[in-house]
C-alpha positions as CSV (number, residue, x, y, z in Angstrom):
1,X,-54.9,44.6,-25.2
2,X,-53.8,45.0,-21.4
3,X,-56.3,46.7,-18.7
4,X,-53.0,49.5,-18.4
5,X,-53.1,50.0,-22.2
6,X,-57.2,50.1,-22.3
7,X,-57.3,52.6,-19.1
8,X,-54.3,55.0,-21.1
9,X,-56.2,54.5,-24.5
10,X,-59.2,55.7,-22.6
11,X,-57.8,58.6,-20.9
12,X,-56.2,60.0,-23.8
13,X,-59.5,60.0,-26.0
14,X,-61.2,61.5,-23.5
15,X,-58.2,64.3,-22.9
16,X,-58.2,64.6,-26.8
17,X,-61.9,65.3,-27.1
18,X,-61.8,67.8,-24.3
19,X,-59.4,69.3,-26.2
20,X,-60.9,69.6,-29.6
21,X,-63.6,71.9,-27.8
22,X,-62.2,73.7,-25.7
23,X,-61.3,77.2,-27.5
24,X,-64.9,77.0,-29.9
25,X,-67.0,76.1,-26.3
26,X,-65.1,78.2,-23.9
27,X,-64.9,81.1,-26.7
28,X,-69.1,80.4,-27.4
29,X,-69.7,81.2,-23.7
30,X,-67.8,84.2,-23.5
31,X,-69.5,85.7,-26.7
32,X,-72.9,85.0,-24.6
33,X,-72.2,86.3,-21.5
34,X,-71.1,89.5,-23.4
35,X,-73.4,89.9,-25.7
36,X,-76.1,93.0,-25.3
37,X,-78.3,91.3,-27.3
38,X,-81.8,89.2,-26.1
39,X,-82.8,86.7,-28.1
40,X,-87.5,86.5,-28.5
41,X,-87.5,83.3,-26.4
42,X,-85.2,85.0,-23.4
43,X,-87.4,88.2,-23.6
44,X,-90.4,86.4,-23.1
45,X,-89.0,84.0,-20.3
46,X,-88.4,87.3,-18.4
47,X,-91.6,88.6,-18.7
48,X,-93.1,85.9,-17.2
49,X,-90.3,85.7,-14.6
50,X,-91.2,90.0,-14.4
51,X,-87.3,91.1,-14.4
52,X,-85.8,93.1,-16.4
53,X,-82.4,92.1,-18.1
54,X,-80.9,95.7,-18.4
55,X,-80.7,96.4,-15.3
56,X,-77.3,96.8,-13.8
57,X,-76.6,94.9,-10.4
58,X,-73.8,95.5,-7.6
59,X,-73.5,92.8,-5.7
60,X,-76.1,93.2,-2.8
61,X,-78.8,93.2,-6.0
62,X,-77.4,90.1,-7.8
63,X,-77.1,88.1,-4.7
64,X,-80.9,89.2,-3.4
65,X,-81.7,87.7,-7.2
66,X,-79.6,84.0,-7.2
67,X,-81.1,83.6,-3.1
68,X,-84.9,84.5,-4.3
69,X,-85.0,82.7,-7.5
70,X,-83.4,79.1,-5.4
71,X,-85.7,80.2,-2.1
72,X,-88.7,79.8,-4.7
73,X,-87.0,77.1,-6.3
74,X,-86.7,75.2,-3.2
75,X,-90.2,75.8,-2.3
76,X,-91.7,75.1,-5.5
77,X,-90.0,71.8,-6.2
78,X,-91.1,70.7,-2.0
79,X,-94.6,71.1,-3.0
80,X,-94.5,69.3,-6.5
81,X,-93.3,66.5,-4.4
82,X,-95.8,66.3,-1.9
83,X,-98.5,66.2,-4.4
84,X,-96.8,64.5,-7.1
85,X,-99.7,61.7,-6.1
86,X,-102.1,63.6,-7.8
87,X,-100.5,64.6,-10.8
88,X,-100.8,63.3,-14.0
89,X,-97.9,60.6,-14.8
90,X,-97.5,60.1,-11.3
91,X,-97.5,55.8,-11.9
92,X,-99.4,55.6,-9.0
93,X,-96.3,56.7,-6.3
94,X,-97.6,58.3,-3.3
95,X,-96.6,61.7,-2.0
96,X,-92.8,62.1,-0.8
97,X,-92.8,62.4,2.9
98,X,-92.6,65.9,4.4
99,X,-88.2,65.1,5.5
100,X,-87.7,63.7,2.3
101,X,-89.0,66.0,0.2
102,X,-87.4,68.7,1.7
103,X,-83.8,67.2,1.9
104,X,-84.7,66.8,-2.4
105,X,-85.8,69.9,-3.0
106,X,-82.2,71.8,-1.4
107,X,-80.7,68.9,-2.6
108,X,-82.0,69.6,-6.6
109,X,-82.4,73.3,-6.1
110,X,-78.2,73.5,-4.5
111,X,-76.8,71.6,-7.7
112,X,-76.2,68.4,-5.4
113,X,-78.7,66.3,-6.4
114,X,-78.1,64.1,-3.0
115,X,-80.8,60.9,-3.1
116,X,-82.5,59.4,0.1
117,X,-84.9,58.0,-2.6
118,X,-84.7,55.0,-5.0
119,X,-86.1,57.0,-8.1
120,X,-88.2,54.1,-10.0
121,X,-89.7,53.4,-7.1
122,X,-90.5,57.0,-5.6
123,X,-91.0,59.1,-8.5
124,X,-93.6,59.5,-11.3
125,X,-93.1,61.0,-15.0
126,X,-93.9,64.5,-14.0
127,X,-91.6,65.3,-10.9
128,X,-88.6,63.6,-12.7
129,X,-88.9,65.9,-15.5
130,X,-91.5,68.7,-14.6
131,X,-89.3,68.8,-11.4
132,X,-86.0,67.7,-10.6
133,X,-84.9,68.4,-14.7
134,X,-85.8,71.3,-14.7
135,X,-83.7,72.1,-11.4
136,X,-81.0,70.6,-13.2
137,X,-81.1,73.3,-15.7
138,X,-81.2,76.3,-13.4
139,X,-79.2,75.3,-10.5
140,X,-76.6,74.8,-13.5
141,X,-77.1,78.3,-15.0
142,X,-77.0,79.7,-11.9
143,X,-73.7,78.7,-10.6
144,X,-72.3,79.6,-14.1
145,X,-73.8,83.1,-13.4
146,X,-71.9,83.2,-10.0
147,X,-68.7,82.6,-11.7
148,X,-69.1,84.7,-15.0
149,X,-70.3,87.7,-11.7
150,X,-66.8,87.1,-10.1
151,X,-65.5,86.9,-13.7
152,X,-66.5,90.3,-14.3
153,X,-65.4,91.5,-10.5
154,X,-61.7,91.2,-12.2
155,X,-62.1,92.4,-15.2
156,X,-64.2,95.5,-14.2
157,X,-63.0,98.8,-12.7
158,X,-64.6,101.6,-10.3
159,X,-68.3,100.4,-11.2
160,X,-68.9,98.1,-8.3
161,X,-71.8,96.8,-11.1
162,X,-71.3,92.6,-11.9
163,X,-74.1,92.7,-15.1
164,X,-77.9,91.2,-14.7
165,X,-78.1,87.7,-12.9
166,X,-81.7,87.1,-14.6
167,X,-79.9,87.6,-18.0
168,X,-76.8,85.7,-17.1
169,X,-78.9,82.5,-15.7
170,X,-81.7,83.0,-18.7
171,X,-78.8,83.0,-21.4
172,X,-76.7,79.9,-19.6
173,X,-80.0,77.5,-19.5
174,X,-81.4,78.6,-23.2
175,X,-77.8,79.2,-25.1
176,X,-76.0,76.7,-23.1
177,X,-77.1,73.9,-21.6
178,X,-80.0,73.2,-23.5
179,X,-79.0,72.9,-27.2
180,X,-75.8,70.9,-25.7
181,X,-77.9,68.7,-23.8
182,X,-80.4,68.0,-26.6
183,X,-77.7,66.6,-28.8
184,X,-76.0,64.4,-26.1
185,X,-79.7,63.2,-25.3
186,X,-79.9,62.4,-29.1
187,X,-76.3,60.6,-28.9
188,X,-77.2,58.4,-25.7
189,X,-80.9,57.3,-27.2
190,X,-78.4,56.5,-30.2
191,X,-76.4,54.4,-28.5
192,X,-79.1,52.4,-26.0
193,X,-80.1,54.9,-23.7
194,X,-84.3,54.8,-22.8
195,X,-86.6,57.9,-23.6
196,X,-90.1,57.2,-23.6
197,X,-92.9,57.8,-20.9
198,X,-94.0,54.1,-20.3
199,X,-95.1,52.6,-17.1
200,X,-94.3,49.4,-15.4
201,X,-92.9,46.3,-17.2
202,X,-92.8,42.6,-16.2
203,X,-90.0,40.7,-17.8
204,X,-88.6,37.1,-17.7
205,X,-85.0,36.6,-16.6
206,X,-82.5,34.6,-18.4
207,X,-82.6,32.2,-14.6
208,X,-86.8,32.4,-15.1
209,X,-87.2,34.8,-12.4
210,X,-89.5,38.1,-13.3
211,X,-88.6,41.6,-12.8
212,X,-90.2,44.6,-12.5
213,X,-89.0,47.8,-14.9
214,X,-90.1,51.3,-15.2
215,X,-89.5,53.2,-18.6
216,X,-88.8,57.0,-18.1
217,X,-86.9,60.2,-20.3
218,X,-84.1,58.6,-18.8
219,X,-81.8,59.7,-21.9
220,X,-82.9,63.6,-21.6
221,X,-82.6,64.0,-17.7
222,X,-79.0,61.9,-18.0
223,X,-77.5,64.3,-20.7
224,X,-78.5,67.2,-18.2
225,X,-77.3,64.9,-15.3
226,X,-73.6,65.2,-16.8
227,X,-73.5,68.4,-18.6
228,X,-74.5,70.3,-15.4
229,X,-72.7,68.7,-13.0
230,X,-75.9,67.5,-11.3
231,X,-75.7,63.3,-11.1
232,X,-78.9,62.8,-9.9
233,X,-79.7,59.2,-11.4
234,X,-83.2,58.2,-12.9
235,X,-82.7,55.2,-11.7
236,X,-81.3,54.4,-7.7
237,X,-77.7,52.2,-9.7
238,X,-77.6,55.4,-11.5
239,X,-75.1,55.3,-14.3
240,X,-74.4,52.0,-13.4
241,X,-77.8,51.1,-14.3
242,X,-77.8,50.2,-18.3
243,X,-80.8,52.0,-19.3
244,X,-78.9,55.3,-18.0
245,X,-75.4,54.2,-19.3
246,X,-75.9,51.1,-22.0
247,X,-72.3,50.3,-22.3
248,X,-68.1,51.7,-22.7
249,X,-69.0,54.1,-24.9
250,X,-71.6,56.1,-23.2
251,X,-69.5,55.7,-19.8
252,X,-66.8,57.7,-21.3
253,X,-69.1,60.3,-23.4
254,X,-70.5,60.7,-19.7
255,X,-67.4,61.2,-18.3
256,X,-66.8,64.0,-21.7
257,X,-69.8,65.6,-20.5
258,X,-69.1,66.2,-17.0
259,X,-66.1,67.9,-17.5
260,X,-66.5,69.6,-20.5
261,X,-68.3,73.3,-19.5
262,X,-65.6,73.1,-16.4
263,X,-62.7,72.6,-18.1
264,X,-63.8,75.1,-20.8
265,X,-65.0,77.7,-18.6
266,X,-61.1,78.6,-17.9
267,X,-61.0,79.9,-21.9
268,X,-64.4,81.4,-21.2
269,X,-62.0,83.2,-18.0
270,X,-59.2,84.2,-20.3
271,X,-61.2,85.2,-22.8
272,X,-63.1,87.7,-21.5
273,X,-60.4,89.0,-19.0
274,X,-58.5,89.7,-22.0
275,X,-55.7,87.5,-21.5
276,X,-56.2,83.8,-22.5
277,X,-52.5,83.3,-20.3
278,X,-54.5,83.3,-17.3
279,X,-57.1,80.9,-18.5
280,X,-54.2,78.0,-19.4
281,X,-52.5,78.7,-16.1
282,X,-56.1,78.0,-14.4
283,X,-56.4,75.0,-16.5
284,X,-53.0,73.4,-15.9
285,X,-54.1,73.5,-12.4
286,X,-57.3,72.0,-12.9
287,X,-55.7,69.5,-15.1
288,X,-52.5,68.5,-13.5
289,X,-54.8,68.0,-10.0
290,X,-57.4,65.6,-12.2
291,X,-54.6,63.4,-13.9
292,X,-53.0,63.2,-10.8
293,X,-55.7,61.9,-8.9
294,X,-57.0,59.7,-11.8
295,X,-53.8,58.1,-11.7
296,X,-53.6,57.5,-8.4
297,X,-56.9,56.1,-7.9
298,X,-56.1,53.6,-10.7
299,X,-53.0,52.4,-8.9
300,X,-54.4,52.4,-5.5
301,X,-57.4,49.9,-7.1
302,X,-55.4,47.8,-9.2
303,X,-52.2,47.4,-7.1
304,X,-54.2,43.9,-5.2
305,X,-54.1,45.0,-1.4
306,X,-55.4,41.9,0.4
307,X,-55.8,38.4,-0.4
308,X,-59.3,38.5,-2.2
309,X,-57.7,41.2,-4.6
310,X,-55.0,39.6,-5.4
311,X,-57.0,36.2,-6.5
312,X,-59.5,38.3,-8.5
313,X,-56.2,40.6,-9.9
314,X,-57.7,43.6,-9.2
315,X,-60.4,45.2,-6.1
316,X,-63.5,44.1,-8.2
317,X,-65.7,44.5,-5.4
318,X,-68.5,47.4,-6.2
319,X,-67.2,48.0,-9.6
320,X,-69.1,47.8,-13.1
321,X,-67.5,44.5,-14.4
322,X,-69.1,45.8,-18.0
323,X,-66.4,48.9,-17.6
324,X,-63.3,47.5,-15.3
325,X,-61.6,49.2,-12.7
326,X,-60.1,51.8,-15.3
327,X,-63.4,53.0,-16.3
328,X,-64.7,53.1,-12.7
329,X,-61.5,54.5,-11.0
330,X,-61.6,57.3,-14.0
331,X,-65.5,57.9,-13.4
332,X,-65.5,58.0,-9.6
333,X,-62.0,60.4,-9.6
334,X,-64.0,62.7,-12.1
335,X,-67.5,63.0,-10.6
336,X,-66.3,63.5,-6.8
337,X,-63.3,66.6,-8.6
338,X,-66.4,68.0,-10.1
339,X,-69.7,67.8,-8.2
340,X,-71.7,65.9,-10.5
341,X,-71.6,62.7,-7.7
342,X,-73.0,60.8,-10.6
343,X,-71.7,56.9,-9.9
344,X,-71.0,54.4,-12.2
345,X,-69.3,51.9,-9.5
346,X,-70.0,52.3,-5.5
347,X,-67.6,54.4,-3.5
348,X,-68.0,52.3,-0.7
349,X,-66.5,49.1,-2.2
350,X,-63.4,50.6,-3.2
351,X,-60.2,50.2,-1.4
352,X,-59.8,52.3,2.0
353,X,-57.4,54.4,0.1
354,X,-59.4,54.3,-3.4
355,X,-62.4,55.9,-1.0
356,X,-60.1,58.5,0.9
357,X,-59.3,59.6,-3.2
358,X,-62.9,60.0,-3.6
359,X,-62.9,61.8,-0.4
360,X,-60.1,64.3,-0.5
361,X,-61.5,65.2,-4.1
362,X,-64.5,66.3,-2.6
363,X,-62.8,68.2,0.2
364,X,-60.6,70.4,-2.2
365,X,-63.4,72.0,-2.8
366,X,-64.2,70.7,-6.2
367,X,-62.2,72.8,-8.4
368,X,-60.5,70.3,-10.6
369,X,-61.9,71.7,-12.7
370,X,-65.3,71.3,-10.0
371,X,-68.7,72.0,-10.8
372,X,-70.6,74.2,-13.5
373,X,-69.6,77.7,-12.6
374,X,-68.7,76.6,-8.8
375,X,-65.3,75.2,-9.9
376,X,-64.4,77.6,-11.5
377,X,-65.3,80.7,-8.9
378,X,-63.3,78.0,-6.4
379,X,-60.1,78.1,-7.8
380,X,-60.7,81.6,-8.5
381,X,-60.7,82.2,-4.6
382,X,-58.0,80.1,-4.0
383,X,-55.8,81.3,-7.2
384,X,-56.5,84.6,-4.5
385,X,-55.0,82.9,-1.4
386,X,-52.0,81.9,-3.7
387,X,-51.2,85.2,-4.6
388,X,-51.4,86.6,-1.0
389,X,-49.2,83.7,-0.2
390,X,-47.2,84.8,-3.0
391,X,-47.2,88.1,-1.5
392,X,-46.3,87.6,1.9
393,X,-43.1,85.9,0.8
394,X,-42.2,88.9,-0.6
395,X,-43.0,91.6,1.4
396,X,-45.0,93.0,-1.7
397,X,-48.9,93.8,-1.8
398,X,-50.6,91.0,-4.0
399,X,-52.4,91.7,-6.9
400,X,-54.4,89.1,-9.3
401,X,-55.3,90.3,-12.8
402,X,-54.7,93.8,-11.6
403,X,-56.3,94.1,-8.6
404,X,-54.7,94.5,-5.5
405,X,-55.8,92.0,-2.8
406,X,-55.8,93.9,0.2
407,X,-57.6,92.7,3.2
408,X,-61.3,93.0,2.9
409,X,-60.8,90.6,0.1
410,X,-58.5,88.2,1.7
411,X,-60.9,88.3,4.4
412,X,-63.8,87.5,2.0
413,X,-61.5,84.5,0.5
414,X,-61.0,83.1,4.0
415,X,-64.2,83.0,5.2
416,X,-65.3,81.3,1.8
417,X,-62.9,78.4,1.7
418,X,-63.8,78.0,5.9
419,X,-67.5,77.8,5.6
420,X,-67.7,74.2,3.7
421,X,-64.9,72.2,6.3
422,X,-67.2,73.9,9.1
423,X,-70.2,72.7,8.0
424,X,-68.7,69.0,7.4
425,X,-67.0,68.9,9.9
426,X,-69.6,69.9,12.6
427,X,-72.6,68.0,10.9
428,X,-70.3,65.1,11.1
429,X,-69.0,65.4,14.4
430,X,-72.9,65.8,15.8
431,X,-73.6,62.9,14.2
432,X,-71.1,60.5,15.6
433,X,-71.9,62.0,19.3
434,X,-75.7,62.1,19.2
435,X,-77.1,58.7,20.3
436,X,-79.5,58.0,17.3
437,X,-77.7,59.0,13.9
438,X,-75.3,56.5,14.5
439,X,-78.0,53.7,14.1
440,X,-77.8,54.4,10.6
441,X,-74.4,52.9,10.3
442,X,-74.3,49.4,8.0
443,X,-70.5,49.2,9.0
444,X,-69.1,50.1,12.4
445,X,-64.9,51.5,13.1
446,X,-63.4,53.6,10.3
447,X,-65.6,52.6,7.5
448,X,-68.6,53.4,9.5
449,X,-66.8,56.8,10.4
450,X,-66.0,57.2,6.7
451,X,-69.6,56.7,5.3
452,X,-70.8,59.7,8.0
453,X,-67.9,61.8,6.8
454,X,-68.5,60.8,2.9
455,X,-72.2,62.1,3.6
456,X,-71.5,65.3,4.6
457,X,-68.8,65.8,2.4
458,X,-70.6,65.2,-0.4
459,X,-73.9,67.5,0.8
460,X,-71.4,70.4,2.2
461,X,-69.5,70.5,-0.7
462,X,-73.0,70.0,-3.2
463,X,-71.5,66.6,-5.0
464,X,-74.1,64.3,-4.5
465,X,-73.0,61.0,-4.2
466,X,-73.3,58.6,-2.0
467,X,-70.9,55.9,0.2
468,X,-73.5,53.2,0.8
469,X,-74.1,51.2,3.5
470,X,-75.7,54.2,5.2
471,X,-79.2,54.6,5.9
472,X,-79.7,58.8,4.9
473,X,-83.3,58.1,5.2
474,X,-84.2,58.9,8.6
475,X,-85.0,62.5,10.0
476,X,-81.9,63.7,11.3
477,X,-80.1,63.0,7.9
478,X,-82.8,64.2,5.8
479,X,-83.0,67.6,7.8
480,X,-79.2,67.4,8.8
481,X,-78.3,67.0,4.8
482,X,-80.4,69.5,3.6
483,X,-79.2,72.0,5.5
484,X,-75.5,71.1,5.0
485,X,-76.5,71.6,1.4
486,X,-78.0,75.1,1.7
487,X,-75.5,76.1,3.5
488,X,-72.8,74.8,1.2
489,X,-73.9,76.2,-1.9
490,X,-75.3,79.8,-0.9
491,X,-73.2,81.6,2.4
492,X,-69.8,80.7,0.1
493,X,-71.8,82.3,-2.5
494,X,-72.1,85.3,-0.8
495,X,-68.6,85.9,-0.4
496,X,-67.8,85.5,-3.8
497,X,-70.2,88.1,-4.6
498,X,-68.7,90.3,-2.3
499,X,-65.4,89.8,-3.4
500,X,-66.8,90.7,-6.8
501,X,-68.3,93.9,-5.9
502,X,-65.3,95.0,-3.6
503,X,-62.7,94.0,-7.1
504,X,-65.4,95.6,-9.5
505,X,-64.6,99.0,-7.5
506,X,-60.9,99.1,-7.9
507,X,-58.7,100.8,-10.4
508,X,-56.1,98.4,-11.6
509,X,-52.8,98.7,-10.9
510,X,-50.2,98.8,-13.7
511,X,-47.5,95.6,-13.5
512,X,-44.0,96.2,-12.4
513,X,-40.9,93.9,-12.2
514,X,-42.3,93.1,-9.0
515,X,-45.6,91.6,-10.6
516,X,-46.1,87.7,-9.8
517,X,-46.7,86.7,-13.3
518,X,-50.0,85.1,-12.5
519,X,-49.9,83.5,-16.4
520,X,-46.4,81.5,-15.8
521,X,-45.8,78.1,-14.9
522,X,-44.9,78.9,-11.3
523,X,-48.6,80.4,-10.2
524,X,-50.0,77.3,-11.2
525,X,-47.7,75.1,-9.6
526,X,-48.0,77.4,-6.5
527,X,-51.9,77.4,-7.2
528,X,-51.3,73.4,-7.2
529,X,-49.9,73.6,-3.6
530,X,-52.1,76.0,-2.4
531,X,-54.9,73.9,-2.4
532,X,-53.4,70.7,-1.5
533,X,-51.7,72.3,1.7
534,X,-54.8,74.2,2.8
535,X,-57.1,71.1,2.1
536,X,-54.4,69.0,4.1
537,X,-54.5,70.8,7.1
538,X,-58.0,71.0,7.3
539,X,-59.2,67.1,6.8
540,X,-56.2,65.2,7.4
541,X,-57.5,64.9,11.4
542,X,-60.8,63.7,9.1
543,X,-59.3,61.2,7.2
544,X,-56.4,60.0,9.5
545,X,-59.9,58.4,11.3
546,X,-62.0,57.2,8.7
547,X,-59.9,56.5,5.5
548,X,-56.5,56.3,5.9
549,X,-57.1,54.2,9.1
550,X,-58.8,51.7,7.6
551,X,-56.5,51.8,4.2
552,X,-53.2,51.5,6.6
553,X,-54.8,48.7,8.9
């Protein structure tokens, strides 16, 4: 079989088992985040949390809620760190530094999961799972709450009320993600994955050298890792490492769970706005962007640019040679279009171009189909700036499922999809003109510009993974990082909140012959451009100096 037969063969499977449950997950999910009913476990977890799960929320209330329950996350998880010396299962690993511990605790708490740490040799038992697990549960839930909020915004009418966020997060982490993730834990141990609680081990190479290893619940935190879009590895080589992902198999059931609650969030939208239409168009979007850029990242690493290629047959450089470049180009192309920023290859070996693909996925916004709960409210916002588009062509007021988008909420969608490119752009340019951060730097000229960009890209925009070759553990990036990723997760979440609230209030409008049918194949081909335009003209400066300079030279 042929590497272009192998990487279709794969690509299809995958596309087939997405497929298979998308309607029975994406209809599960609404059913939970419309049911009235609590199950024993839920109404003890919010006793102890003290909230109550009836209560209805506008958006001032729900937003007060998701900021104080990540503020204490945050601040819960820094402290676990700096103590995690003298807790049990520690293995002996001494207290993370005060910068460090900060830039893991936004980093965990935002869903980005950004390391300036090598895991087995930084962390004991109890803060990978007591800790940064658990934040990969709730950070999760709490982006799906977000969306199933702006969800309800649309659906909604003269309340201004977007449900319970205590409920919505409670229900997403115990109906969700956990019985999900239990069984993919179950199906990793199965096929080679690690989950014990040992300590160190000395081994023997094959070449008589000796090795140090440290056992972990690698297989339980890596299930979690992919299904909530976190990517945090156990292990620094992450899902390169074969005790995370033992071997073709698990790669692509990795790659299944990383998309999976995306992807089938878009029923979960159609379903409960009462017209499964407008979750397909949604998903064509999402879908036709992913393909897209799967196949071009394929091309771009396989088409031999440069002499070394060309003898090996392919850039080989960085990749997992137990995968190929299919496997890796399909990986890296789905964790930087969601923000999982788990790596299974290293983004800073690939091509100039093959990285500016990692890159620009990133800078979209992650919405194809993005991260748990965030991709979807994304393309929500911009499937908002399409219609106005739409609208302005026309010289008729837009409306989306309804609701007229007048300007309060076109100035709430502006402001969201400009805070993320400001706080990339900004942190990176301070970077490159302050004397010190540059010291950092492995590689100097577009590359070098590149890994400073790929950093804040990937914190801004709460993916996660890394370039290599730069050295993030220093002060400025620790505190520079962490605040990107604060800042990138919760201010946009404060305008889709608003825009929630300020739809939830609204009658809806009947359609007319002058409706944009929001459901057809034109909105989502408009949706398409949309976000390709908009993410054009706000990088392209970017990338004409890091990426495409170096791809091009």
């Amino acid at each position: 079989m042929g590497p272009v037969t192998a990487d279709v063969l794969q690509v299809t499977a995958l596309v087939v088992a997405l497929a298979l449950v998308y309607r029975p997950f994406g209809d599960y999910m609404a059913a939970v985040y419309s049911s009235d009913r609590h199950l024993r476990v839920e109404r003890w977890v919010y006793r102890c949390l003290g909230a109550d799960p009836d209560a209805r929320m506008r958006w001032p209330a729900y937003l007060r809620a998701v900021l104080a329950f990540s503020l204490v996350g945050v601040l819960f998880l820094y402290l676990f760190l700096r103590v995690q010396n003298h807790l049990p299962l520690s293995l002996g690993f001494a207290a993370i530094p005060p910068g460090q511990a900060f830039n893991t605790a936004a980093s965990f708490v935002t869903n980005t999961n950004w390391q300036s740490y090598m895991g087995e040799n930084a962390m004991g038992h109890a803060a990978q799972t007591a800790g940064l697990a658990v934040q990969n549960f709730v950070s999760a839930a709490v982006g799906m709450a977000v969306a199933i909020a702006l969800v309800r915004g649309f659906v909604r009418s003269r309340t201004g009320e977007l449900g319970n966020f205590w409920a919505d997060m409670v229900r997403g982490t115990i109906r969700i993600l956990l019985p999900v993730a239990f069984v993919a834990a179950i199906v990793l141990v199965g096929f080679g994955a690690i989950q014990n609680f040992a300590g160190w081990h000395e081994i023997t190479t094959l070449a008589g050298g000796h090795q140090t290893l440290t056992g972990g619940a690698v297989a339980s935190q890596e299930a979690i890792k992919e299904l909530g879009t976190n990517g945090g590895g156990f292990y620094n080589a992450n899902s390169a490492h074969p005790f995370e992902n033992p071997d073709a198999f698990t790669n692509l059931f990795e790659v299944f769970l990383l998309l999976v609650v995306p992807f089938s969030l878009t029923r979960t939208f159609g379903r409960m706005a009462g017209n499964l239409k407008q979750g397909y168009a949604i998903l064509s979007a999402m879908g036709l962007i992913w393909i897209g850029f799967v196949t071009l990242m394929t091309w771009v690493e396989t088409a031999h640019p440069g002499s070394a290629n060309q003898i090996a047959g392919a850039a080989l450089e960085g990749k997992e040679q137990r995968f190929g470049v299919g496997a890796s180009s399909l990986f890296a192309v789905s964790t930087t279009l969601t923000s999982t920023g788990a790596v299974d290859s290293f983004h800073s070996s690939f091509t100039g171009l093959g990285g500016g693909i990692a890159l620009l996925g990133m800078m979209l916004g992650e919405i194809a189909p993005g991260g748990v709960g965030s991709g979807l409210y994304g393309i929500l916002i911009m499937a908002v700036i399409a219609v106005f588009i739409a609208g302005l062509m026309v010289g008729r007021t837009p409306e989306y499922l309804g609701k007229k988008i007048g300007t309060r909420e076109i100035k709430l969608a502006a402001l969201y999809i400009l805070v993320t490119p400001a706080v990339v752009l900004v942190f990176t340019a301070l970077a490159m003109a302050l004397p010190t951060p540059p010291h950092s730097m492995l590689n100097s000229g577009p590359h070098g510009f590149s890994e400073v960009l790929y950093a804040y890209t990937s914190a801004g925009n709460n993916n996660g993974s890394a370039f290599a070759g730069l050295n993030a553990d220093t002060q400025w990036y620790n505190t520079t990082l962490g605040l990107a990723m604060l800042l990138g997760r919760f201010v946009p979440m404060v305008f889709v909140l608003a825009l929630a609230g300020s739809l939830a209030r609204q009658t809806p409008v009947p359609a007319t012959t002058g409706t944009l049918r929001t459901e057809k194949p034109l909105f989502a081909g408009l949706l398409v451009g949309a976000i390709l335009i908009i993410t054009a003209l706000t990088y392209f400066p970017a990338l004409a100096l890091g990426p495409l300079a170096e791809g091009l030279s």
